[in-house]
N, C-alpha and C positions, 0 to 999 in steps of 0.2 A: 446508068440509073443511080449509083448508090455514089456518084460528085454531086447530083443534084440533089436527092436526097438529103446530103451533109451539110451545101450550102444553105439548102432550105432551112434547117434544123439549127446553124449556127445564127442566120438571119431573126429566129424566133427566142432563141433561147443563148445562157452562156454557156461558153463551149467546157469541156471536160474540164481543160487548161485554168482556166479564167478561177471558175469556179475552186478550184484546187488551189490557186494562188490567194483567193478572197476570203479561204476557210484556213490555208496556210497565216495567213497575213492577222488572221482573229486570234488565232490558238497562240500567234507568237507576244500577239500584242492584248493580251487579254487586260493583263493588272493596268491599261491607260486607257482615258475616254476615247470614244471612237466614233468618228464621228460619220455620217453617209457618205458625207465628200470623201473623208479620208479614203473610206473602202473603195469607193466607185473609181477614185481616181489611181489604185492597184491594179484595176483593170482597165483603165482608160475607157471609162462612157461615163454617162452625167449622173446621178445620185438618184435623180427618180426614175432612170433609166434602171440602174443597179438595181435598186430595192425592189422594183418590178420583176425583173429576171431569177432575181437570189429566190424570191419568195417563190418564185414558178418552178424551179428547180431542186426548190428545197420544201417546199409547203410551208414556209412559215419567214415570217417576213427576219430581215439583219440583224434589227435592234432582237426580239424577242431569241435569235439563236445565240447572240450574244450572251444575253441574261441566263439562257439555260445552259451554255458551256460553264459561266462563274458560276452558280448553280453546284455544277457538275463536278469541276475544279472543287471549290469550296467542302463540298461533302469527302472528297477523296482526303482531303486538308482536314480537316475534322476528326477522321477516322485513323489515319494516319502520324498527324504531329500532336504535340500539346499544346501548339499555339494557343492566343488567348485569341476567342472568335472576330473580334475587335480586328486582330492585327488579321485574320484569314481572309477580314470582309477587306480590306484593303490592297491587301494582295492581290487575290484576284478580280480588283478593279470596280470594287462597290464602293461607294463615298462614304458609307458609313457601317457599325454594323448593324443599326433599324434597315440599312436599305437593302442590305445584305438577308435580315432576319425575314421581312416584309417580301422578297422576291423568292427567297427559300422555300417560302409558307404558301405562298401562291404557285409554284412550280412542283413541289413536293408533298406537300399536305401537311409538314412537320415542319420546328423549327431546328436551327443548327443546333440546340439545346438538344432537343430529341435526340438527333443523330448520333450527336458524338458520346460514344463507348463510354460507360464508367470506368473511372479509375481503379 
């Protein structure tokens, strides 16, 4: 019962594996564009195959857990270094720091302004 169970299970969704490799593959490659192909083809299936599976697995679709790890990155960067926010949004793979400020603020409610500690 529980080989059928697993095959069914891996048939619908990505396996523990996959997913682990797809979430490994993001956190290492955060600071560069990322594209669906790139990730999909980590785990060898086709991109709208991937983003179908990722977001079933995860509830929220590749691109947007992308945004909220640099996000996430970004605020620990913040709190953390004296970087200038410019070079933070760069780092963790925002093209700019309006794209950076503009996703911060939509994902947090604050800007990196807010965040970061007074001197």
């Amino acid at each position: 019962m529980l080989k059928t169970e697993s095959a069914t299970s891996q048939n619908r969704g990505l396996t523990r594996t996959q997913l682990q490799q797809a979430i490994d593959y993001i956190q290492t490659h955060l600071n560069r564009d990322l594209s669906l192909a790139e990730l999909a083809s980590v785990v060898n299936i086709s991109p709208t195959y991937f983003a179908s599976l990722f977001k079933q697995a995860m509830g929220i679709a590749p691109h947007q857990y992308v945004i909220q790890l640099r996000v996430e990155r970004a605020k620990l960067m913040l709190s953390k270094t004296d970087l200038a926010i410019a070079n933070i949004a760069l780092q963790v793979g925002f093209s700019s720091q309006s794209h950076l400020t503009q996703q911060f603020k939509r994902v947090t409610g604050l800007t990196p302004k807010q965040v970061r500690p007074l001197p």
